[in-house]
Every structure is written in structure tokens, then in C-alpha cells.
Backbone and ligand atoms as CSV (ligand in chain L), in Angstrom:
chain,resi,resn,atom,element,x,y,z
A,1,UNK,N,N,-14.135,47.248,-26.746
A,1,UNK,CA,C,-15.453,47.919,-26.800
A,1,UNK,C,C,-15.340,49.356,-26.277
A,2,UNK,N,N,-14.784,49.769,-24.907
A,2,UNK,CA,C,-14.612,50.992,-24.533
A,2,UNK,C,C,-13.234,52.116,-25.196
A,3,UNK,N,N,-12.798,51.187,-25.597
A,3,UNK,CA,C,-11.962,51.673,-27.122
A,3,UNK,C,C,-12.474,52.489,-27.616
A,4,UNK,N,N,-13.161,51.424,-28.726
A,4,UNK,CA,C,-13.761,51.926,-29.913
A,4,UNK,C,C,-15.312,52.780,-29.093
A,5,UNK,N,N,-15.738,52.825,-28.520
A,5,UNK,CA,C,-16.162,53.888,-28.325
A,5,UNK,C,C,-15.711,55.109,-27.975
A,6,UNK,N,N,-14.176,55.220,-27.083
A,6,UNK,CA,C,-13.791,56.749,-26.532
A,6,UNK,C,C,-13.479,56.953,-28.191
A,7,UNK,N,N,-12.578,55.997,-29.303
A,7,UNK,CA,C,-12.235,56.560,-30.800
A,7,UNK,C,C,-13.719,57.096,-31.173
A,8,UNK,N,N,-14.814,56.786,-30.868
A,8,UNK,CA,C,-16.414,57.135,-31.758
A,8,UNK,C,C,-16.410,58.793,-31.170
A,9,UNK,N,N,-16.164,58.804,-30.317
A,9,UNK,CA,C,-16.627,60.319,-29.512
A,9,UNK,C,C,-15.298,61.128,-29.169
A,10,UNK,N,N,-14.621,60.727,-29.899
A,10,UNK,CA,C,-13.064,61.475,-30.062
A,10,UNK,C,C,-13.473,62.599,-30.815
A,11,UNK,N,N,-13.200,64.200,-30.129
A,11,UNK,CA,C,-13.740,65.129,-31.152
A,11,UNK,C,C,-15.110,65.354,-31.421
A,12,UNK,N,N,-15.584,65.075,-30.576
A,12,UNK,CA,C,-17.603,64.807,-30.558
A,12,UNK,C,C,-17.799,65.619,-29.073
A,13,UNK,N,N,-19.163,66.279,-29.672
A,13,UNK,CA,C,-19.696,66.684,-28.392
A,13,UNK,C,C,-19.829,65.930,-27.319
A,14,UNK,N,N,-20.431,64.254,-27.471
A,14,UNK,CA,C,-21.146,63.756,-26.682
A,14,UNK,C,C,-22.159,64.187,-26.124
A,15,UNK,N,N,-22.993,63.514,-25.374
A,15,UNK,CA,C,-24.100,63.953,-24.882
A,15,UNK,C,C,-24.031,64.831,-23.664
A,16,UNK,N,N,-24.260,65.922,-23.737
A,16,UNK,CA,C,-24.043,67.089,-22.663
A,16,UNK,C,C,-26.014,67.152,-21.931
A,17,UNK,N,N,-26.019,68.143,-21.458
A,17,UNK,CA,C,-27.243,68.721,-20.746
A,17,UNK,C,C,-28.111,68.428,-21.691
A,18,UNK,N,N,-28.187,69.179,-22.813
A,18,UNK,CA,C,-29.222,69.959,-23.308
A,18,UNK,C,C,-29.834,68.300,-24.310
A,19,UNK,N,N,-28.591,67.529,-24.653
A,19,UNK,CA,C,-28.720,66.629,-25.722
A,19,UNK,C,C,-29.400,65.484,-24.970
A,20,UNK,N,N,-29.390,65.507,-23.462
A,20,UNK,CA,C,-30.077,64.063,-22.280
A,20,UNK,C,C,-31.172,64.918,-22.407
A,21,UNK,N,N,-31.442,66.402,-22.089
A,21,UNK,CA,C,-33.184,66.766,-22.280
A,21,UNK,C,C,-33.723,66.563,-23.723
A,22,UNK,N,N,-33.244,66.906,-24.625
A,22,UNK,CA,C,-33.860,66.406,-26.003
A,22,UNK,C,C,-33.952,65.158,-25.601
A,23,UNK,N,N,-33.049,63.855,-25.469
A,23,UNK,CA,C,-33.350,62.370,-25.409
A,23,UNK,C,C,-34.784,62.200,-24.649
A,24,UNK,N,N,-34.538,62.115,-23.265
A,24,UNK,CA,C,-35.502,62.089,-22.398
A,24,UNK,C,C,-37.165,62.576,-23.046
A,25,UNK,N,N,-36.951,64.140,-23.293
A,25,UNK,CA,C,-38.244,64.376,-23.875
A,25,UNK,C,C,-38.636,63.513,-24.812
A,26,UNK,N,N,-37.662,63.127,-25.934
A,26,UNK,CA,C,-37.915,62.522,-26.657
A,26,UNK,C,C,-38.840,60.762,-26.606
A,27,UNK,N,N,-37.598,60.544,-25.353
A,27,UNK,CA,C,-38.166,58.896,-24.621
A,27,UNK,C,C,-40.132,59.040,-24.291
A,28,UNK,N,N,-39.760,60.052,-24.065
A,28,UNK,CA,C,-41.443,60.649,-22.680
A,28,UNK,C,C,-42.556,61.066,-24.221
A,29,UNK,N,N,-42.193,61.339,-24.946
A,29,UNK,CA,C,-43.106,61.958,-26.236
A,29,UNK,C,C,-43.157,60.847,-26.521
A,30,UNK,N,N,-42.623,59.561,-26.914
A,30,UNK,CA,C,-43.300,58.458,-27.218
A,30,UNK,C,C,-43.919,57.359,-26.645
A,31,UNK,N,N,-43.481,57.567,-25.198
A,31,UNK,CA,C,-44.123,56.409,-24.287
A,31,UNK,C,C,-45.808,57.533,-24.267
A,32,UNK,N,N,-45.869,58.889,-24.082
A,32,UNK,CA,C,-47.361,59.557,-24.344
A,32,UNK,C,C,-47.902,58.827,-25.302
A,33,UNK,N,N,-47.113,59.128,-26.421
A,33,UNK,CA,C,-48.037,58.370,-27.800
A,33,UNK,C,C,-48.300,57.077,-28.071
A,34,UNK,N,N,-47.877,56.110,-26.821
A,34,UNK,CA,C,-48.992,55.024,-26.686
A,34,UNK,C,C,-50.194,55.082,-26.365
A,35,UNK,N,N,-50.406,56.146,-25.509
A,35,UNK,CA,C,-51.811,56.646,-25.076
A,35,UNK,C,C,-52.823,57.310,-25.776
A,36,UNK,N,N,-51.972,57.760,-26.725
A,36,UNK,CA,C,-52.729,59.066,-27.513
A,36,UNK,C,C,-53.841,58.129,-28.611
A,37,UNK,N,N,-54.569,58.902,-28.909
A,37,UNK,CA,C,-55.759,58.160,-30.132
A,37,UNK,C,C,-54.827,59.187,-31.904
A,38,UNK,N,N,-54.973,58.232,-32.694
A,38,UNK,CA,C,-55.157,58.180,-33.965
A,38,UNK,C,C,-53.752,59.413,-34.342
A,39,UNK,N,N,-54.513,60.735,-35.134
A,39,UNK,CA,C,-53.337,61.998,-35.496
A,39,UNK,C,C,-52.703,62.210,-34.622
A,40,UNK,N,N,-53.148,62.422,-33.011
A,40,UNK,CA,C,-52.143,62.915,-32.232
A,40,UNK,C,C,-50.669,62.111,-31.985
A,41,UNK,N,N,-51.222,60.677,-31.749
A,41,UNK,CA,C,-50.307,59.969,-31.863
A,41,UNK,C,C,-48.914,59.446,-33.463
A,42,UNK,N,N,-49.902,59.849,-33.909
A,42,UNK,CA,C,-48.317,60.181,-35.177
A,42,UNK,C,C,-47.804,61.433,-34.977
A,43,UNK,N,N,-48.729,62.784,-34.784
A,43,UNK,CA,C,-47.975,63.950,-34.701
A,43,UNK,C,C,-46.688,63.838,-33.380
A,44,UNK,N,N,-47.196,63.102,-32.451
A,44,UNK,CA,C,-46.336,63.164,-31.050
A,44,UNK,C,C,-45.387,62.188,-31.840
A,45,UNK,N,N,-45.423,60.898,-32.070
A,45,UNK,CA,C,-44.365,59.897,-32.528
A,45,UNK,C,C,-43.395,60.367,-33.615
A,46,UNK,N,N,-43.716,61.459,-34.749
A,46,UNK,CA,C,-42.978,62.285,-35.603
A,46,UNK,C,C,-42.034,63.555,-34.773
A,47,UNK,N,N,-42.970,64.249,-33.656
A,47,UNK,CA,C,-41.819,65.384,-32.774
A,47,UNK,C,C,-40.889,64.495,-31.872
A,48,UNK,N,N,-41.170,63.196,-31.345
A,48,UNK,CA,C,-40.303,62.415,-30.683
A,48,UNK,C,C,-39.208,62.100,-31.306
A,49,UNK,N,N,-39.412,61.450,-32.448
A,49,UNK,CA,C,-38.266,61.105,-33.359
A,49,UNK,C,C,-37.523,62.137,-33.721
A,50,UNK,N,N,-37.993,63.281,-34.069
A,50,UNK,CA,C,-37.076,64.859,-34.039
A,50,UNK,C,C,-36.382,64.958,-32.684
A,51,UNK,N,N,-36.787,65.179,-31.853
A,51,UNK,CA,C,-36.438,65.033,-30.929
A,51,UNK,C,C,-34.852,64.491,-30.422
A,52,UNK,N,N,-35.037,63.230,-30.618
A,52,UNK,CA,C,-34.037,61.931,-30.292
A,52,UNK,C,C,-33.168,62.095,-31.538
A,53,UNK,N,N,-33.612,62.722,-32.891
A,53,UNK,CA,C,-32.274,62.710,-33.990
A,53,UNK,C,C,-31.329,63.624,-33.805
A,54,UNK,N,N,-32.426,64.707,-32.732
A,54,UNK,CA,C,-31.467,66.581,-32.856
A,54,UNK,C,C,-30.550,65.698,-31.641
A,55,UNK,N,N,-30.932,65.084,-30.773
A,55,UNK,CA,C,-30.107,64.770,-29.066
A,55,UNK,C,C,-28.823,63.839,-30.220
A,56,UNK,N,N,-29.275,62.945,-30.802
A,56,UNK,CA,C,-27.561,62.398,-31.374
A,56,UNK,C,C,-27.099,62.800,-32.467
A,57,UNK,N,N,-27.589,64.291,-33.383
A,57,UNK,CA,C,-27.015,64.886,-33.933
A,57,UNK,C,C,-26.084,65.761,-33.445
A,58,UNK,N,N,-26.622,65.826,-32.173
A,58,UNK,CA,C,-26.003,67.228,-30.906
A,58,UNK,C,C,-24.670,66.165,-30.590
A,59,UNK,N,N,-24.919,64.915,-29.868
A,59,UNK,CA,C,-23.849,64.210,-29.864
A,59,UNK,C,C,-22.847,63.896,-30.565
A,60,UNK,N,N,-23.247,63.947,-31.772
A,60,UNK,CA,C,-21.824,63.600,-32.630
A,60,UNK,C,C,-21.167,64.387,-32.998
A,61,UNK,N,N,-21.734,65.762,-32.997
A,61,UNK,CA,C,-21.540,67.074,-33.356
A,61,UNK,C,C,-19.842,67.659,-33.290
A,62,UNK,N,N,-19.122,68.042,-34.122
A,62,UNK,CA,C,-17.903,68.458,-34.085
A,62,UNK,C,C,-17.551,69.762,-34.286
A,63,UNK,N,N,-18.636,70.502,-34.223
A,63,UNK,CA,C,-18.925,71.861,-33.912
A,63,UNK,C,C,-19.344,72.391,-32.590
A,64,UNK,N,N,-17.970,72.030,-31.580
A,64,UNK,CA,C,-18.155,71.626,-30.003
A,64,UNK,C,C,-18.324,73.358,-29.833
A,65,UNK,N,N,-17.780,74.573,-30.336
A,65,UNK,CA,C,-18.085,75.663,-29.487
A,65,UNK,C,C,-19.584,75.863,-29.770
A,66,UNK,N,N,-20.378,75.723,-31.147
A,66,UNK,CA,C,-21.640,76.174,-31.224
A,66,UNK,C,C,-22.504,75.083,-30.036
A,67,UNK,N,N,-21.942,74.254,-29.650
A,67,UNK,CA,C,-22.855,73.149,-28.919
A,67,UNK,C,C,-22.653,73.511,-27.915
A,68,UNK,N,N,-21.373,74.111,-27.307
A,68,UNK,CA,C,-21.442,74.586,-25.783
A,68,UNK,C,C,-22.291,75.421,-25.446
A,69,UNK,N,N,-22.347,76.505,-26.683
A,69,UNK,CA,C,-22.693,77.406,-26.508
A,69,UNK,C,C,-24.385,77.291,-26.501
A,70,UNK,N,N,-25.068,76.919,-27.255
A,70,UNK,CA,C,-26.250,75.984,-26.732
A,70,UNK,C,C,-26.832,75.592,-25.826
A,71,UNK,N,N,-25.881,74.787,-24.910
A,71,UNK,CA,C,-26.066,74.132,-23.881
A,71,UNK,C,C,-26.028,75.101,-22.544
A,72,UNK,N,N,-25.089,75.816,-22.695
A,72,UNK,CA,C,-24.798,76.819,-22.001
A,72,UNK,C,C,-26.108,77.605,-21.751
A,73,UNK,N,N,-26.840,78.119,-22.956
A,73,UNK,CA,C,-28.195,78.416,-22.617
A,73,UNK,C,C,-29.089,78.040,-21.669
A,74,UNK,N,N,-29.163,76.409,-22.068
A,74,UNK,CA,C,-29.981,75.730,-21.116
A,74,UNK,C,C,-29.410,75.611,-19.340
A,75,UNK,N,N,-28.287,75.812,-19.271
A,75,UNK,CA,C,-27.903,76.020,-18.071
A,75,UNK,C,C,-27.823,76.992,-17.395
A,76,UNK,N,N,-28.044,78.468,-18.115
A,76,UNK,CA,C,-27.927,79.444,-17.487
A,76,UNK,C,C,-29.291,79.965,-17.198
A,77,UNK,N,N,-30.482,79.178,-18.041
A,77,UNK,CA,C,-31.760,79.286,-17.881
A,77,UNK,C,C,-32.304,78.685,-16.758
A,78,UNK,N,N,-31.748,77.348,-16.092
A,78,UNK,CA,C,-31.962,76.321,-15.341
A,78,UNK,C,C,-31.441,77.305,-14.026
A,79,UNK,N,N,-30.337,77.637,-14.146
A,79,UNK,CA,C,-29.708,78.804,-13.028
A,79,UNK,C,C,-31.039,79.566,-12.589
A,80,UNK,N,N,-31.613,80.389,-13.727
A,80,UNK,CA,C,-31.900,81.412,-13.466
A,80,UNK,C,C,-33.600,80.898,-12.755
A,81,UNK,N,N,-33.750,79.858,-13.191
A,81,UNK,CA,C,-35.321,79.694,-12.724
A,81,UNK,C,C,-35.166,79.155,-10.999
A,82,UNK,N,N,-34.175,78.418,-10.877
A,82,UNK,CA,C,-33.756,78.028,-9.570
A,82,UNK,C,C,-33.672,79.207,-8.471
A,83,UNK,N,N,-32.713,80.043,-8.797
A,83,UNK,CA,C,-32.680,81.378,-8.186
A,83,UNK,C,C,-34.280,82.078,-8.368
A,84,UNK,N,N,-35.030,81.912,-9.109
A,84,UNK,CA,C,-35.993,83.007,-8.814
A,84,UNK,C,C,-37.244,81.786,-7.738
A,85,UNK,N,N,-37.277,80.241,-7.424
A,85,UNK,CA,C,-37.657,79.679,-7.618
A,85,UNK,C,C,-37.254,79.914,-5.698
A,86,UNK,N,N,-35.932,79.690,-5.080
A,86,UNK,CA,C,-35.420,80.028,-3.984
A,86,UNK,C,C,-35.830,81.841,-3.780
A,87,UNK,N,N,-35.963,82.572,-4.499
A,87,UNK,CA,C,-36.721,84.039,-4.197
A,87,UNK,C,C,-37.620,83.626,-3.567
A,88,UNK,N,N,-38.902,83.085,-4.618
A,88,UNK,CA,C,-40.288,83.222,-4.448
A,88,UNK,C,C,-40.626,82.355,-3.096
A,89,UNK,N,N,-39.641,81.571,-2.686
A,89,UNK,CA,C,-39.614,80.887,-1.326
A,89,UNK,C,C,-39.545,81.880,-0.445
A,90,UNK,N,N,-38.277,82.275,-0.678
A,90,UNK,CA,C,-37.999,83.295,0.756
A,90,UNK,C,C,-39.143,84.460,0.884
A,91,UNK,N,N,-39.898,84.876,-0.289
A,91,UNK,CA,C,-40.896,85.606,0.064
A,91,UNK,C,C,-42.057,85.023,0.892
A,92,UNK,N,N,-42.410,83.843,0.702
A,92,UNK,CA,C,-43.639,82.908,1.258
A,92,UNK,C,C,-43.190,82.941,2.737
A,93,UNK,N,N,-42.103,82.489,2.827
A,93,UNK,CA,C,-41.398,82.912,3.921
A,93,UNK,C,C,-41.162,83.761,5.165
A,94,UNK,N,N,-41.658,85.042,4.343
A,94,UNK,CA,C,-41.219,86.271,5.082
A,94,UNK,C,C,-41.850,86.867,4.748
A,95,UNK,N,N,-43.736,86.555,4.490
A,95,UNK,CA,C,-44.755,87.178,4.002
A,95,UNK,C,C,-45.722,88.255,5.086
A,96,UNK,N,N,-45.720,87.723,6.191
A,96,UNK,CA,C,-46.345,87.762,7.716
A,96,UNK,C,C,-45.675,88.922,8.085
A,97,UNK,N,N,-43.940,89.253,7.513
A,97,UNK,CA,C,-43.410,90.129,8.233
A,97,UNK,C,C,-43.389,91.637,7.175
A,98,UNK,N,N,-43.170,91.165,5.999
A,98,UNK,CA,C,-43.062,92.243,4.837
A,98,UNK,C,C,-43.658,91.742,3.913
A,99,UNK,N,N,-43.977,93.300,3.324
A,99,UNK,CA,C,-44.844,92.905,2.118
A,99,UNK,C,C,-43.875,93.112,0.712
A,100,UNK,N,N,-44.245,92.485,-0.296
A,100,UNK,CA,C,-43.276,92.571,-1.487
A,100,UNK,C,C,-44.485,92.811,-2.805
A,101,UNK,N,N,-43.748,93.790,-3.490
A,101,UNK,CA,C,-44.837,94.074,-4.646
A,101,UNK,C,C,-43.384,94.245,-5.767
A,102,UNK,N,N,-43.910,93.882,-6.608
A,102,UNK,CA,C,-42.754,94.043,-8.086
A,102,UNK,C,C,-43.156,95.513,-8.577
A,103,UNK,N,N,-41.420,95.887,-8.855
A,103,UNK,CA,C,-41.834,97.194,-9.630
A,103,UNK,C,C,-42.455,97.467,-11.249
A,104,UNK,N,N,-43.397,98.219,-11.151
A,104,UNK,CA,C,-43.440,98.124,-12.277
A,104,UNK,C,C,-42.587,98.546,-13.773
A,105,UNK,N,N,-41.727,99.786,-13.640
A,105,UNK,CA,C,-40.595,100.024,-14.131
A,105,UNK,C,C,-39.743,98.859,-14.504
A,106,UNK,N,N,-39.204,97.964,-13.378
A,106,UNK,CA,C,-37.940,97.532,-13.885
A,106,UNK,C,C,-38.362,95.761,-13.494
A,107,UNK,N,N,-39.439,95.809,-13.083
A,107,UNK,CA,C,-39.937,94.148,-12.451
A,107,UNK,C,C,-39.043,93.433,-11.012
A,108,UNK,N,N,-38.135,94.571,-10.826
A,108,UNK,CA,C,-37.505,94.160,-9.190
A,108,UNK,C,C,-38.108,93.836,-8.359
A,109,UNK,N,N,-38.396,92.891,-7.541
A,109,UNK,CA,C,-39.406,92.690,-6.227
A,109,UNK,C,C,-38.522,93.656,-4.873
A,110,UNK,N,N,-39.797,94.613,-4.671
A,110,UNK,CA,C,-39.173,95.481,-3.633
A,110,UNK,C,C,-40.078,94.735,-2.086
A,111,UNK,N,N,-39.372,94.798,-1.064
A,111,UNK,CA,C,-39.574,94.625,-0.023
A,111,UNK,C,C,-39.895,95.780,1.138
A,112,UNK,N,N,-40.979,95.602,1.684
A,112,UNK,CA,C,-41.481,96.381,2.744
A,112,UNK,C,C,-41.823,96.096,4.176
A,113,UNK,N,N,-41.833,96.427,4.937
A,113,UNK,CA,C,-42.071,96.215,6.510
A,113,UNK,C,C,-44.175,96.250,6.296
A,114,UNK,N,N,-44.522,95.079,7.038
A,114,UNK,CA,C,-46.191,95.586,6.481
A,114,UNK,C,C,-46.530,96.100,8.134
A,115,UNK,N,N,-47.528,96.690,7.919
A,115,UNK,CA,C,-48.420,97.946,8.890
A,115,UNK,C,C,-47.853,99.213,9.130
A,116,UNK,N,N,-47.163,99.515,7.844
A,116,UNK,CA,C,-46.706,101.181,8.057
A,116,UNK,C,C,-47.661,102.127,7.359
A,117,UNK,N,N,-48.627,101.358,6.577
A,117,UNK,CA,C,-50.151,102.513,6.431
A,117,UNK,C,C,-49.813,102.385,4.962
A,118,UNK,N,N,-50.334,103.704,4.201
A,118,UNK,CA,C,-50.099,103.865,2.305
A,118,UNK,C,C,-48.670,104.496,2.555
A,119,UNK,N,N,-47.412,103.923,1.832
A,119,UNK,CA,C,-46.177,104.661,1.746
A,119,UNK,C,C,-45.862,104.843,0.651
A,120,UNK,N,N,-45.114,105.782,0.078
A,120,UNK,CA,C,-44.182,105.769,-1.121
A,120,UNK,C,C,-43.249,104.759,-1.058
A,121,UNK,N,N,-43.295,104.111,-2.372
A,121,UNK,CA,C,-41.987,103.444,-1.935
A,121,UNK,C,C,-40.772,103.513,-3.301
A,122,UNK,N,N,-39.278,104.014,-3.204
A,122,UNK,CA,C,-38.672,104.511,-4.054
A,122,UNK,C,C,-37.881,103.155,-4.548
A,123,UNK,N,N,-38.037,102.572,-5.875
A,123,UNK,CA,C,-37.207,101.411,-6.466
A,123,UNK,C,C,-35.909,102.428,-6.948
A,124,UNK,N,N,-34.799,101.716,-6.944
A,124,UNK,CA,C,-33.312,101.652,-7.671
A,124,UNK,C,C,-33.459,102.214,-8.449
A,125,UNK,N,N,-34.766,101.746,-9.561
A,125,UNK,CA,C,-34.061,102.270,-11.290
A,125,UNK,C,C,-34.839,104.150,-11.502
A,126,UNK,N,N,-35.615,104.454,-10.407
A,126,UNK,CA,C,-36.096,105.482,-9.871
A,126,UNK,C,C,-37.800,105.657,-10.152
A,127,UNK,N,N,-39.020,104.916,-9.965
A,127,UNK,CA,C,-39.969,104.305,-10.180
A,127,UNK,C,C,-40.254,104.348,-8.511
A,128,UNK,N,N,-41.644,105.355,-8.379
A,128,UNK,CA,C,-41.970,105.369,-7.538
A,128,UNK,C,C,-43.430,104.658,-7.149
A,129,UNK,N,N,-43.546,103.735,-5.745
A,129,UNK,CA,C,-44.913,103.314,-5.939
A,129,UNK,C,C,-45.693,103.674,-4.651
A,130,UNK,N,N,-47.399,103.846,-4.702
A,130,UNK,CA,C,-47.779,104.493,-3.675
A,130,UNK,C,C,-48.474,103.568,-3.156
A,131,UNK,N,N,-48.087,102.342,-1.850
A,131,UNK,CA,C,-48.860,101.197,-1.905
A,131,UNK,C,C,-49.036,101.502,-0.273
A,132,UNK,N,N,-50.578,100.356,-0.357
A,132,UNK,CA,C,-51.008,100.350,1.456
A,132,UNK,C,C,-49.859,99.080,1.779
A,133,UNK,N,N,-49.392,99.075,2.867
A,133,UNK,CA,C,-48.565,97.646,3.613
A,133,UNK,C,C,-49.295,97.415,4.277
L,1,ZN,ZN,ZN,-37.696,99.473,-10.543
């Protein structure tokens, strides 16, 4: 049995990141559409089944660089929300002591000392802002 399965996925993507979030969504879009009344529930039970065909089309897939590369997306997206996710902490954080306003130029969150009055304040990409702390 564990044979003939490593021979099934010999040369196969298998199920990576991106192909367990298609599944999953997929699982979760149809356990919803027990709930759902009448159209919604075929429209949800039709994107589920899309869903779950793209996750073991992705799996069997023997076009492993376009699938990394895919997946890779979803991981570098997952990166990136985590990191801004640990930012927006450390600001909550360290709110009492400095104030933080995003630039508008370049969207950098700049950091300030608060009760220094209205200051200029000079961002990196050279975007100046004239804020009270
Ligand atoms: Zn800037």
C-alpha cells in the first residue's frame, strides 16, 4: 500500500501549502453549504468542488517548478502578513511612548517620541510630514 502510493506521487507535486489551503477551504465551503438556503448553496457546493479539483490537480501536478512557484507565493504572502502583524503589535506596544504615523510618500511607518509639540518629521524616501506628537 505505501508502495504503490510513494510509485502514485513519484514525480508529483503532492500536496504542498497552497494545495491543503485549497482542500481545507474547499472542506469548509461545503460543510457552509449545509447551512446555506436554496442558490447559495449550489453556488457555494459548485466553488467547493473547484476548489478540492484545483488542490488534487495541484497534487498530481508534474509541472513541479510552476507549482513551487505558486506556492511560494502563498508563503511569502503568509511571511509578509505575519511580519506586519508582529509590527502592528510592537506599535500597540510602544504607543504611550511614541507616536507612529505612516508616510504618505512611501507608506513606511515612521516613529516618534510623543510630547515634542508640531515637528517636521523627515522619512528615508525624502517626504516630509508636519505632525503634532
Ligand atoms: Zn516615505
Amino acid at each position: 500500500m505505501r508502495e504503490k502510493l510513494e510509485k502514485l506521487f513519484r514525480g508529483r507535486q503532492g500536496m504542498d501549502e497552497l494545495s491543503k489551503l485549497l482542500f481545507w477551504c474547499g472542506v469548509g465551503g461545503f460543510a457552509l453549504a449545509l447551512v446555506l438556503p436554496g442558490a447559495l448553496r449550489v453556488l457555494l457546493t459548485a466553488f467547493s468542488t473547484m476548489l478540492l479539483a484545483l488542490a488534487f490537480l495541484r497534487a498530481f501536478s508534474r509541472d513541479l517548478p510552476q507549482r513551487e512557484a505558486e506556492n511560494l507565493l502563498l508563503l511569502r504572502r503568509r511571511e509578509k502578513r505575519k511580519r506586519e502583524r508582529a509590527a502592528a503589535k510592537d506599535r500597540r506596544t510602544h504607543r504611550r511612548e511614541y507616536k507612529y504615523f505612516k508616510c504618505p510618500g512611501c507608506g513606511t511607518w515612521l516613529r516618534v517620541p510623543r510630547g515634542k509639540g508640531k515637528i517636521h518629521i523627515n522619512c528615508r524616501c525624502g517626504y516630509t510630514l508636519y505632525r503634532r506628537t
